[in-house]
N, C-alpha and C positions, 0 to 999 in steps of 0.2 A: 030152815035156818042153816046160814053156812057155817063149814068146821074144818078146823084147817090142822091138822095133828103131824106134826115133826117128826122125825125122828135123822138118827147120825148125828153126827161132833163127837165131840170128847175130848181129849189132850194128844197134844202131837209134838212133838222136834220143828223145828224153821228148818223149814225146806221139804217138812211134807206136805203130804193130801190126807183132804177129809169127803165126803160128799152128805153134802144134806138133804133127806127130802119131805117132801111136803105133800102128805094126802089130803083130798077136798071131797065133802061131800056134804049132801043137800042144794048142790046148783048144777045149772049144766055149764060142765070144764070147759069148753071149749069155746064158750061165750065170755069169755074172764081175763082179762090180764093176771099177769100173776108178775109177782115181784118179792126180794128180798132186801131185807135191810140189817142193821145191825147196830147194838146196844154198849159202849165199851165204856169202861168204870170213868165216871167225871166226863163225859161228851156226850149229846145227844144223840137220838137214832135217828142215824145217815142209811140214807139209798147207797145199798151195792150191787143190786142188777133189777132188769127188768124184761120181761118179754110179752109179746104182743099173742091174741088168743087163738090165732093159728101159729106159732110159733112163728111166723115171718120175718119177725124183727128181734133184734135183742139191744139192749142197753144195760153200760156199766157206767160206774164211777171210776174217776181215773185210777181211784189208788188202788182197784182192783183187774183194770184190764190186763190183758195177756195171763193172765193168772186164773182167773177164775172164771166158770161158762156155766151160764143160765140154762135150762133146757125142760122142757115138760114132753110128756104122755098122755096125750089128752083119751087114750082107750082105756089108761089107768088113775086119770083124773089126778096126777101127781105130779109137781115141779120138782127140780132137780136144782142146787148149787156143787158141782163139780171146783171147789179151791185147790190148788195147785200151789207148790211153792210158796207156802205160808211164812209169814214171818210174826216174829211176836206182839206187833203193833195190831196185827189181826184178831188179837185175843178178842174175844166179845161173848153178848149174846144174840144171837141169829134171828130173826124171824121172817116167816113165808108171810105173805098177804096178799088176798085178791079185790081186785077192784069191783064195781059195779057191773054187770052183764053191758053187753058191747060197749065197753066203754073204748075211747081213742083218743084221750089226750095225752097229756104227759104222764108216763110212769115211774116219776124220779122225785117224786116230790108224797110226803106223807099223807097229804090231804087225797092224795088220789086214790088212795086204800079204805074200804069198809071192813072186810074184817082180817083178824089177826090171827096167826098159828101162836103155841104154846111160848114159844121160844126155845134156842136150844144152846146149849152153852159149847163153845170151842177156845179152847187153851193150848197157847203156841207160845213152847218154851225153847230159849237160846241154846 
């Protein structure tokens, strides 16, 4: 059974940094996409990055490029959201998710995810 347990966020000032990360266990990491999305009061949960299961690729949403980098450890079975330059429209709640073993399609889209991390809340105040 996969388990995907969070941890990081919390509150910050616009125009800081938080990093989130995401441990997985019960699969083998390195066969998995991994991807982050995000929950914000009255909108639904939008993709905000995505990376491919050798790391090779990475994918954002626009409203988060330049700002925030995706990144995993696959000896430590852990994804990484590195945000940068927060603003308060970022306020949310976070979550990690892995896809199906080798999967290769699109990573930006919800339906591409089986399972889910806890979520973790980050609050980005003016």
């Amino acid at each position: 059974q996969v388990q995907l347990v969070q941890s990081g966020g919390g509150s910050v000032q616009a125009g800081g940094s938080v990093r989130l990360s995401c441990q997985a266990s019960g699969l083998t990491f390195n066969t998995y996409a991994m991807g982050w999305f995000r929950l914000a009061p009255g909108k639904e949960r939008a993709f905000v990055a995505g990376i491919r299961l050798s790391g090779s690729r990475e994918y954002y949403a626009e409203f988060v490029k330049g700002r925030f980098t995706i990144s995993r450890d696959n000896a430590m079975n852990t994804v990484y959201l590195q945000m940068n330059s927060l603003k308060p429209e970022d306020t949310a709640v976070y979550y990690c998710a892995a896809t199906k073993p080798y999967y290769v399609g699109t990573v930006s889209t919800r339906s591409s995810y089986d399972s889910w991390g806890q979520g973790t809340q980050v609050t980005v105040s003016s």
